[in-house]
C-alpha positions as CSV (number, residue, x, y, z in Angstrom):
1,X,72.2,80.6,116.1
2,X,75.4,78.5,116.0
3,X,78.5,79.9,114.1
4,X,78.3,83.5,115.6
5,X,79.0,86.1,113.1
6,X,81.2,84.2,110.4
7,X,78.5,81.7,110.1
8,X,75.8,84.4,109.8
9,X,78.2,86.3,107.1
10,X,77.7,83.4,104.9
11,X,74.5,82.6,105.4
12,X,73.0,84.3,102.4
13,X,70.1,86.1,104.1
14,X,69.4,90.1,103.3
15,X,70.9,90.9,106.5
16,X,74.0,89.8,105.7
17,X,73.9,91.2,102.6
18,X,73.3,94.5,103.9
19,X,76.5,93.6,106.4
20,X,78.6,93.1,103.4
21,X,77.3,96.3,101.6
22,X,78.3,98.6,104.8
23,X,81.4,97.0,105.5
24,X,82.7,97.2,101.5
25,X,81.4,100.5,101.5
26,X,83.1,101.7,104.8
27,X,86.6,100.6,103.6
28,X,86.0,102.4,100.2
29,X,85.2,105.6,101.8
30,X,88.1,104.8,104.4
31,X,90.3,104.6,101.1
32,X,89.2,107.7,99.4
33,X,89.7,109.5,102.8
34,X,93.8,107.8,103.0
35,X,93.9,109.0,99.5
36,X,92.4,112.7,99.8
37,X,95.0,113.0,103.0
38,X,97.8,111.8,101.1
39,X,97.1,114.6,98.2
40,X,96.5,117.2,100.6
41,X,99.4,116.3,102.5
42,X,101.7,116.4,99.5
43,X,99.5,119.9,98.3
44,X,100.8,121.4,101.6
45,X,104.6,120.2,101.3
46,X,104.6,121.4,98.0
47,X,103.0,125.2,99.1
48,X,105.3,125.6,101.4
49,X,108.6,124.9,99.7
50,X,107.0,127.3,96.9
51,X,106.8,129.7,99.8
52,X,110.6,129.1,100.7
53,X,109.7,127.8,104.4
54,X,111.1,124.7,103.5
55,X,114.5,125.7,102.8
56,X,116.9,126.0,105.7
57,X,119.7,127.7,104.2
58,X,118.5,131.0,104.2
59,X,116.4,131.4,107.5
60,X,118.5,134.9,107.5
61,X,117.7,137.0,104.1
């Protein structure tokens, strides 16, 4: 086979469709799971000024 991968990619043939199907569907997930962690990251922030952990001014009440 001559073109290595890239040359496969666009080949056309059901294997590289099924290549192109994993890969869009890994960075989807891969996006969902940035996503999720950026939500639950700003959940967390938000929690634990509610809390009053956040605030440094009165450490001493």
């Amino acid at each position: 086979m001559t073109g290595g991968p890239l040359r496969a990619l666009s080949a056309g043939d059901d294997g590289s469709k099924i290549l192109e199907h994993l890969l869009s569907d890994f960075l989807i997930k891969g996006v969902i799971v940035v996503i999720a962690l950026l939500v639950l990251a700003l959940g967390m922030v938000v929690i634990w000024r509610k809390v009053g952990k956040g605030d440094a001014r009165g450490h001493d009440r």
